[in-house]
C-alpha positions as CSV (number, residue, x, y, z in Angstrom):
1,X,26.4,-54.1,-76.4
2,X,29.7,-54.8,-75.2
3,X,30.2,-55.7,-71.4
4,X,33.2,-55.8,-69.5
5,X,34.0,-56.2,-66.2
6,X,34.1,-53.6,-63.5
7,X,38.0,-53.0,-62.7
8,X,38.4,-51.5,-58.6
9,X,41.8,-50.3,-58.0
10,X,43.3,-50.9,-54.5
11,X,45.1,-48.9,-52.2
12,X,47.4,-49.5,-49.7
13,X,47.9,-47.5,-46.6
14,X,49.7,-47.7,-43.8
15,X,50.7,-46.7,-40.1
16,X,53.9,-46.9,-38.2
17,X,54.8,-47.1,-34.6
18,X,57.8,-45.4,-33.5
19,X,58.6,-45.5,-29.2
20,X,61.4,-46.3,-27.2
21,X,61.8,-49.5,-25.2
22,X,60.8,-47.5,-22.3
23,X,57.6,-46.4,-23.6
24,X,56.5,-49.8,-24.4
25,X,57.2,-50.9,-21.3
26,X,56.2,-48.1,-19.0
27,X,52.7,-47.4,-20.5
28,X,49.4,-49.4,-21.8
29,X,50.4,-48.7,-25.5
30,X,50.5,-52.5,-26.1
31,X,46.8,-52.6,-25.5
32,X,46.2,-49.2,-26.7
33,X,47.6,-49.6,-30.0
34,X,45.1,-51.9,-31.5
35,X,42.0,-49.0,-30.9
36,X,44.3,-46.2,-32.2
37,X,45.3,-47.9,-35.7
38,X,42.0,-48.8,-36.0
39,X,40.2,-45.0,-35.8
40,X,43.2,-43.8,-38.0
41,X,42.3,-46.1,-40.3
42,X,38.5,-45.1,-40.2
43,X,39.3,-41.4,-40.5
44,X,41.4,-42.0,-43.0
45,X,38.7,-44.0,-45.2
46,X,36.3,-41.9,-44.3
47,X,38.2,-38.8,-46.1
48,X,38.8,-40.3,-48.9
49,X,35.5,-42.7,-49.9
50,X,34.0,-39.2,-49.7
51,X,36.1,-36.7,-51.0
52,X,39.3,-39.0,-51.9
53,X,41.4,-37.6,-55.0
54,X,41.4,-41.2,-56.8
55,X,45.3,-40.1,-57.5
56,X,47.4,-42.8,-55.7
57,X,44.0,-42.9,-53.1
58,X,40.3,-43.8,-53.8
59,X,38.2,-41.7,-55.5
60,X,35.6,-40.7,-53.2
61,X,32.0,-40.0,-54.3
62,X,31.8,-36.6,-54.5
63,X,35.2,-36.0,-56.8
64,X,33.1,-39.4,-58.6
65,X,30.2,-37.2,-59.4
66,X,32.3,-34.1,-60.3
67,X,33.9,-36.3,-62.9
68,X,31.8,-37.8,-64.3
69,X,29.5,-37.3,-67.1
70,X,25.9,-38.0,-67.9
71,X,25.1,-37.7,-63.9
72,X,22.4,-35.7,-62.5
73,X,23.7,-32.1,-60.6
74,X,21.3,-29.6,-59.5
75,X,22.4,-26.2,-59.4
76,X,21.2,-24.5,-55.8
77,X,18.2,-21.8,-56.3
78,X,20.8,-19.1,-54.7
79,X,23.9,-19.9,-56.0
80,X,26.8,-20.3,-53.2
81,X,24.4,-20.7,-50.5
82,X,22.3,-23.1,-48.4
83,X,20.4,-21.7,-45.6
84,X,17.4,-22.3,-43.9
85,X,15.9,-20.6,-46.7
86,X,16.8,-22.7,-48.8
87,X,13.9,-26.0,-48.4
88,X,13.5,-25.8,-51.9
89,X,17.3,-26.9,-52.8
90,X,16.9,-30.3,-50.2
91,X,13.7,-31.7,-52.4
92,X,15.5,-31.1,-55.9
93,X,18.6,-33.7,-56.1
94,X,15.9,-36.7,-54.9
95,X,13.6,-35.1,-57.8
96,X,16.9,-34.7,-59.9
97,X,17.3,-38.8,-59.5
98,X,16.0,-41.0,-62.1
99,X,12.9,-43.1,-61.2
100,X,14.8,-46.3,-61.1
101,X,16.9,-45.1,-58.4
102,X,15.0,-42.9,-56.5
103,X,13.4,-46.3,-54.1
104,X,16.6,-46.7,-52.9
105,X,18.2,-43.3,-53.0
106,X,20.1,-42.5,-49.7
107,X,21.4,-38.9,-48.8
108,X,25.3,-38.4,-47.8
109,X,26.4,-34.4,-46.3
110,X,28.5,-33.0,-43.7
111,X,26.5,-33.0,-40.0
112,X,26.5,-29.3,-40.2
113,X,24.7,-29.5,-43.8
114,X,22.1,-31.8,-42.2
115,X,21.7,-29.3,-39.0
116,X,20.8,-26.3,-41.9
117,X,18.0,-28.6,-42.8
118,X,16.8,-28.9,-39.3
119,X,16.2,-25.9,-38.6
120,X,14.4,-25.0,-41.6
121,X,10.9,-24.9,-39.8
122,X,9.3,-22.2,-38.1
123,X,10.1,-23.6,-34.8
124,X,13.3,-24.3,-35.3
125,X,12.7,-28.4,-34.0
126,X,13.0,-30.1,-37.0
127,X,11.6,-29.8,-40.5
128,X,8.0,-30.8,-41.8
129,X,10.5,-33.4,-43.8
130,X,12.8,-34.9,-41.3
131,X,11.7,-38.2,-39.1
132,X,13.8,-38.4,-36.0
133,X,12.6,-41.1,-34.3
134,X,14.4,-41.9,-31.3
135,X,14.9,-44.7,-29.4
136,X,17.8,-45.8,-32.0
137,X,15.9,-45.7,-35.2
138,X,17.6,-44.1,-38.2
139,X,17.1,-40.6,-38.7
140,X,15.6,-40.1,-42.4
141,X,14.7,-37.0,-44.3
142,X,12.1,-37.0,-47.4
143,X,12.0,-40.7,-46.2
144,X,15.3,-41.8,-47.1
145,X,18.2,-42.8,-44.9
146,X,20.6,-40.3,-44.2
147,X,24.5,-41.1,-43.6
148,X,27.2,-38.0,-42.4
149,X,30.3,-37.2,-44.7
150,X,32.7,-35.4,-42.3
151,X,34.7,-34.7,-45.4
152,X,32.2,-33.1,-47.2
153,X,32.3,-29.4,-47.4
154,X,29.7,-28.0,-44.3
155,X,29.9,-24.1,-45.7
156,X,27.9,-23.5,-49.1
157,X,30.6,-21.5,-51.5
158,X,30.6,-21.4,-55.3
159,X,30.9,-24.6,-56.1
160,X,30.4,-26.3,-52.8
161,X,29.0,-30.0,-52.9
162,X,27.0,-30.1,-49.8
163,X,24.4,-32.4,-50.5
164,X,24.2,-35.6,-52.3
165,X,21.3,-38.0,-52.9
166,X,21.5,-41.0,-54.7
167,X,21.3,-44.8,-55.1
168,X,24.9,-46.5,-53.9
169,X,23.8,-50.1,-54.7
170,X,26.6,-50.2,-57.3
171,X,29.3,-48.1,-55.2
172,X,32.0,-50.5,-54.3
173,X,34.5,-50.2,-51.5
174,X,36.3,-53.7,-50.3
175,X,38.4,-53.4,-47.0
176,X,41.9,-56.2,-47.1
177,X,43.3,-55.9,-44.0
């Protein structure tokens, strides 16, 4: 086989200040600024490492796994929507995974996505396959670690991706700053 090696585009991004004198020196924007660059820079990544065009941006991992061939998708059992109905659509894209990565499969969705799946029990308190375990341990569901999207889409339409599972161990992102 041939190997080569992995090429990982950058991106630059940026943000811009723009106040009078008097601004600056009549208000706590010195100290603010800092905190505010910083959450529009994670909102910003966290857009597009999930749903990022990968046109003059990352690609994020869902337009990844749109793309790309030869990957596992599972098609819901009622397409264009996930209810609480649908328990059987949260066990197929773990049993969709390959073996090899299924240890260390982890699941990405949008927090409503993830409050669908908790009421899918009778009571209403959590599923027979969600552990919330308090006291600051991670929540996990089918005993895999579970990480929010806001990005992702949180309504099930015809060709919604509200759901992923998979093993990230080879998903790069590097931060310059």
């Amino acid at each position: 086989p041939t190997f080569g090696q992995p090429a990982i585009e950058a991106w630059k991004q940026a943000a811009f200040v723009f106040g009078s004198y008097e601004v600056f020196e009549d208000t706590d924007l010195a100290s603010s600024l800092p905190g505010l660059v910083a959450q529009a820079k994670d909102d910003l990544e966290a857009s597009l490492f999930a749903v990022g065009s990968g046109s003059s941006a990352p690609k994020g991992i869902v337009t990844a796994l749109v793309a790309a061939s030869g990957t596992t998708k599972v098609s819901p059992t009622t397409g264009g929507t996930f209810t609480t109905a649908s328990v059987a659509d949260v066990y197929k894209p773990v049993a969709g995974l390959n073996p090899r990565h299924r240890g260390r499969s982890q699941w990405v969705a949008n927090y409503a996505v993830y409050n669908i799946i908790r009421q899918m029990s009778a009571s209403a308190a959590g599923s027979s396959f969600w552990a919330n375990l308090g006291a600051n341990v991670p929540e996990v569901l089918l005993g895999r670690p579970v990480y929010e999207a806001s990005a992702m889409d949180s309504a099930m339409t015809t060709g919604s991706k509200v759901l992923i599972a998979g093993d990230f161990s080879n998903f790069v992102i590097f931060d310059r700053i």
